[in-house]
Every structure is written in structure tokens, then in C-alpha cells.
N, C-alpha and C positions, 0 to 999 in steps of 0.2 A: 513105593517109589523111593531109589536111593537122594539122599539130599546133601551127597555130592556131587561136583563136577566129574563126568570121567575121565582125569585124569589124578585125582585125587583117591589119595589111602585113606582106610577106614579111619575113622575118629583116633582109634586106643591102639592105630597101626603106626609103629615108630619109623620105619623104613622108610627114607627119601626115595619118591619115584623120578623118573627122570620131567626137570621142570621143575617141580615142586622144593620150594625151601623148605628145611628144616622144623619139627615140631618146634625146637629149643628157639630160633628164630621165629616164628609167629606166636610165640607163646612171651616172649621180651615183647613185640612188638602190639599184641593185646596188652600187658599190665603197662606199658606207657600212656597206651589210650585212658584206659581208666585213670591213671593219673591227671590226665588233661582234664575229663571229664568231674574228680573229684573234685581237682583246685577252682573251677569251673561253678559249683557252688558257693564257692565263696569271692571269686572275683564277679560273679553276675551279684552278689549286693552290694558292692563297690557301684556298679552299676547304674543299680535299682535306687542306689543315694542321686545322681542327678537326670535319669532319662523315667520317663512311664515305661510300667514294663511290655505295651504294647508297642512303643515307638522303639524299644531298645531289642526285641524278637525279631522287631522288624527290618533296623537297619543290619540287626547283625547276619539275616540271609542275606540278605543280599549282598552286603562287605563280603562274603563267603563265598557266594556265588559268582561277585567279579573277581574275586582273588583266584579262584578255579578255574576258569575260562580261556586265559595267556596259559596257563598249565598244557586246559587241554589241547588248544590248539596247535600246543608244542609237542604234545607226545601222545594226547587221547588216542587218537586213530591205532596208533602201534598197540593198542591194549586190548582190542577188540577183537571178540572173534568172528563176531560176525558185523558188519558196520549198519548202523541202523538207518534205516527207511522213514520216509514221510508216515509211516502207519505206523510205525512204535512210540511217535511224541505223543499223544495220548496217555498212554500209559506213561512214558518218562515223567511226563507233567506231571500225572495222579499220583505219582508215586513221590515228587518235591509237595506236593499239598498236604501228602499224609506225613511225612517222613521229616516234613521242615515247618509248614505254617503252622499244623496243628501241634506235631510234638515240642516248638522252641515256647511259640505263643503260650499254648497252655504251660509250658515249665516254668515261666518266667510269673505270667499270672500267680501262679502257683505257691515258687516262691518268694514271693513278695505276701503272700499269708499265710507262712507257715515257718519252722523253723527250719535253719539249716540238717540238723540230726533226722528229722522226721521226715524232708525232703529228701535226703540222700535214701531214709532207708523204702519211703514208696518208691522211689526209683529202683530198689534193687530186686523190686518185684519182679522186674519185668521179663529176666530169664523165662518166669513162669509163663509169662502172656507168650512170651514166643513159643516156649512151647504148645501151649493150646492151642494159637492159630496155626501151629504147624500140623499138629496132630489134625487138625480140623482139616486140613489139606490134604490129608494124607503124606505128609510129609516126615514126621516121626508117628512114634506110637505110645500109647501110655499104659503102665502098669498098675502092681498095687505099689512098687515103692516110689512112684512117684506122682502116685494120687496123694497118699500119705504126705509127702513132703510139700504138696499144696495144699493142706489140711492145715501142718504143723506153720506153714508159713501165713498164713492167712489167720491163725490164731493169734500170731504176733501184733499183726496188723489191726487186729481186734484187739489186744492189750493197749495199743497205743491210743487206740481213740477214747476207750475209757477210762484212760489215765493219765489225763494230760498234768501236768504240774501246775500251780499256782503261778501265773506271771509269767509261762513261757508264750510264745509269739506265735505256735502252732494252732491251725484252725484244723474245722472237720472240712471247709469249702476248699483250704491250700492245699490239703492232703490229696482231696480229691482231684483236684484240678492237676497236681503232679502224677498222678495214679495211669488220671486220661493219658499226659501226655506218654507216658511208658506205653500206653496202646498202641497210640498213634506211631512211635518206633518199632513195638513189636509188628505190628502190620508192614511200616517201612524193609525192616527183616526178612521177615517172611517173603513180601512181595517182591524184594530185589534179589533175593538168593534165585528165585527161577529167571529173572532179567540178567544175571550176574553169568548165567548158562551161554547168555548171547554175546552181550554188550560189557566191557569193560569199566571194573568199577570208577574211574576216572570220569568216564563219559554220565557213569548213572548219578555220582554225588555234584556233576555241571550240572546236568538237565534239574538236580532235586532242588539245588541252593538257587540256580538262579531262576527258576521256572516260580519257586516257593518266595522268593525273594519278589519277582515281577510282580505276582499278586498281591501281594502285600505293600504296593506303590500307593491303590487308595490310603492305607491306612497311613502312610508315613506321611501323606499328604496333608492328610486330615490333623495327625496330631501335631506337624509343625507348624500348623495354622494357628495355635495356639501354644507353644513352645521356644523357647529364646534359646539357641544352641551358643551364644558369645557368654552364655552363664556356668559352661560345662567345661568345670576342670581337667587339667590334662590326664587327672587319672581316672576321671569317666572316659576319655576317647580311645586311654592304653587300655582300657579295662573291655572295654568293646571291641577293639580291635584283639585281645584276646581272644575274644568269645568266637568271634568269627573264626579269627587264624585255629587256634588250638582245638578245642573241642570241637567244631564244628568241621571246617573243612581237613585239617590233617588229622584227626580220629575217625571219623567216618571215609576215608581215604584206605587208612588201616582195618577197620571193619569189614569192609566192603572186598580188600586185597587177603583176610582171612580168611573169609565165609567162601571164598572160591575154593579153598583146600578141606575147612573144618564144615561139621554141621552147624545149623544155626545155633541150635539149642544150646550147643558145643561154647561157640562165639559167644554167646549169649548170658554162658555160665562165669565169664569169666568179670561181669557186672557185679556177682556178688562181693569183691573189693572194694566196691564203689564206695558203698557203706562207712564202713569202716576208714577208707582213707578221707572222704568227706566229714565226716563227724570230728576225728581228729583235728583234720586242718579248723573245721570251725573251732574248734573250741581254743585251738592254740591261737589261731589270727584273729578270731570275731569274739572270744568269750563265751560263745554258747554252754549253757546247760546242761549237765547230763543225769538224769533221774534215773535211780532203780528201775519204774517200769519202761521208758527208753530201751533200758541197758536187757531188760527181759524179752521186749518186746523185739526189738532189733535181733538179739540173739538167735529169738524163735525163724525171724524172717529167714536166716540166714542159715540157720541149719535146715530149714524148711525147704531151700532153694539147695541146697548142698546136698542132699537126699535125692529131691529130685534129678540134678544132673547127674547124681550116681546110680540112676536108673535108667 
């Protein structure tokens, strides 16, 4: 089963078809994303200095999800190809609980026990997860060189855990907790690239933020029950209202506006910068650490995932 739209060229096909913008144009407009996405680890500890990071996953879908909403109702419709029915909210909603509660939640959990370097680089696992749930769909297929390069990249990630440094902030529970949350988007992926066939991606990241965000009302209730928000400096509210605006609803905007032309796996590969522009920005803005097995380890992930996508 092809895992483009049809009106979409092959992955490695340069030729604009008619509709379709430009490789060189979606390909600027992915490494932006990741941009968003890297500084995004270091402005969510800005963060994590005055909200819990359950209250702060929380408010930040749902800032995302009304920020979206005047959007869509401005131009959602014109994006669709097909307009969705009382029977697709189901799935719209399943797809903000996997794609927003579970993957912001557990990131934020995550990193708040672990480093910034070690967070970025489980996150850049996750090309791979997409790929196996895709594969698991029938949606890509897997070979030997890119078994191989989930081999080579999961040995990294195995370097990191038994080698952590004296005094860094990295846990085996943050790591894990960021690993989840790469799941929970790979599935997000996975599951909106066949929605994305119908429904325009505007309409799918309204229903994810504010659908993922609604749920999430108990919890914000609960933790202002015991939270003073007149103690939260202005650059906890810039720093949130980042998370929302940037990484959250205009990257997953652009994601969602790729994955119509590219394969998933494709979109997917282009997280392996995550790494590396997140590491940097921590170490320049937060002082983070950077160890020999880090630097091996990260390495391995990275060629690991780089393999894979060149298969």
C-alpha cells in the first residue's frame, strides 16, 4: 500500500506535479519545524522552573488547541477533501489523546528527569518507531539495511544508559518516559497520515490539540487547586505560550502539510536534526554537559536512524 496521497511523487522524485509544492519548499519548511521543536527543549525548562510539568502539558494543549480553532474556522473547510462526518470524531479525538495527551504529558514528565542532551537524543529515536508502526501497517517495508540501522541505533541508546556521567540530571525513568512519548507521536503519524487521505491537516491538529487539551480540564483543575499562578513570572507565560504557539501547533501544522506529499518515514527522518540542534542550544543557553559516551552514544543513534532512512 503506497504511503502517499495520490497526488503525490515518489519520495526520491524531484518533479513538481501539478498542486504539489516543491521538494526544496517542504524540505526548508521541515528543518524550521525542527527548529521549533529543538529550542522547545530548552524553553520547556524555562518552563518546568515555575508550572508542574503536568499542569504545564496541560495548559499548553489546550493554548494550542484554542489558538487553532479561529484558524480553522477561517479556512479549515477549504483544506479538506473530504469534510468530516459525526462518525470520524472518534477517531479525530483518539488521535489528539495519542498524538497530544500522551505524547506532550509524558515529554514534559520526562524532561523534568532527565537531561536536556539525552532527551533530545530519545526523541530522535523516533523516526524509527514510525517506521515499525508503519511497517506493522503495511505501510513501508523493512530490509536488511534498515534492520541494521535499528540495531546500530539502539546500541547508542544502550551506551547511554550505562554510561551516564557523575552529576548529570539524566534518569533511566526520564529517558524512558521521553522514549514513550516518541511512541505516542509515532502512532500520532502513523495514524493521521491515512486521516490526512481524507481530512485536512488543519482540521486533524484542531480536533488533536483541542480534543487532547479538553481532556486534560480534570487535570488542570486539579493541579490549580493547589497552584498560585500570580507567582508565575512573565517568562513562564512567554515560555508556554511558546510551547503552544511554536512547537506545538505551527510545527505539527507543517508536519501534517508534509506528510500529504512525503512518506512518513520520510517526514520522519528529518527529526534526526533534532538531536543535535537541541544538544547545542542546551549547552549554549542551559550549560549542559557533554560526555564522551553522550557524544558516542548520540552518534550511534544518529547514524543508526540515518541508515535506516537510506533504506
Amino acid at each position: 500500500m503506497s504511503t502517499q496521497s495520490p497526488s503525490a511523487a515518489t519520495a526520491g522524485d524531484l518533479r513538481v506535479v501539478s498542486g504539489q509544492p516543491s521538494l526544496i519548499r517542504l524540505y526548508a519548511l521541515l528543518t524550521l519545524m525542527v527548529f521549533f521543536w529543538a529550542l522547545n527543549f530548552v524553553i520547556a525548562r524555562i518552563a518546568l522552573r515555575y508550572f508542574p510539568s503536568l499542569l504545564a502539558a496541560s495548559l499548553r494543549a489546550l493554548i494550542a488547541g484554542l489558538l487553532l480553532l479561529p484558524l480553522y474556522f477561517w479556512k479549515g473547510r477549504e483544506f479538506d477533501h473530504e469534510p468530516w462526518t459525526r462518525k470520524d470524531i472518534p477517531m479525530l479525538l483518539l488521535l489528539g489523546v495519542t498524538g497530544v495527551t500522551f505524547n506532550q504529558v509524558l515529554f514534559l514528565l520526562g524532561l523534568e528527569r532527565t537531561s536536556t542532551p539525552h532527551a533530545a537524543i530519545m526523541t530522535g529515536i523516533m523516526p524509527l518507531q514510525v517506521l515499525v508502526m508503519s511497517a506493522f501497517c503495511g505501510l513501508e517495508r523493512l530490509n536488511g539495511l534498515r534492520l541494521a540501522g535499528m540495531g546500530l541505533a539502539l546500541g547508542g541508546v544502550g551506551v547511554l544508559q550505562t554510561s551516564r556521567s557523575i552529576g548529570t540530571s539524566a534518569t533511566l525513568l526520564g529517558d524512558a518516559l521521553v522514549l514513550l512519548s516518541g511512541t505516542a507521536f509515532a502512532a500520532f503519524a502513523v495514524i493521521g497520515k491515512k486521516l490526512t487521505a481524507k481530512h485536512g491537516g488543519l482540521t486533524i491538529n484542531t480536533f488533536a490539540f483541542l480534543g487532547g487539551g479538553l481532556v486534560l480540564l480534570p487535570v488542570i483543575a486539579w493541579e490549580s487547586l493547589s497552584f498560585s499562578y500570580t507567582h508565575v513570572a512573565p517568562a513562564g507565560w512567554l515560555s508556554l505560550l511558546y510551547m503552544a504557539a511554536f512547537p506545538s501547533a505551527v510545527a505539527y501544522l507543517i508536519f501534517y502539510y508534509a506528510l500529504t506529499y512525503i512518506p512518513a518515514s520520510r517526514v520522519g527522518s528529518f527529526s534526526y536534526l533534532q538531536p543535535i540542534l537541541a544538544t547545542i542550544l542546551g549547552v549554549l543557553l542551559l550549560g549542559d554537559h557533554i560526555s564522551s559516551a553522550l557524544v558516542l552514544g548520540g552518534a550511534l543513534v544518529l547514524t543508526g536512524v540515518f541508515l535506516t532512512e537510506r533504506g
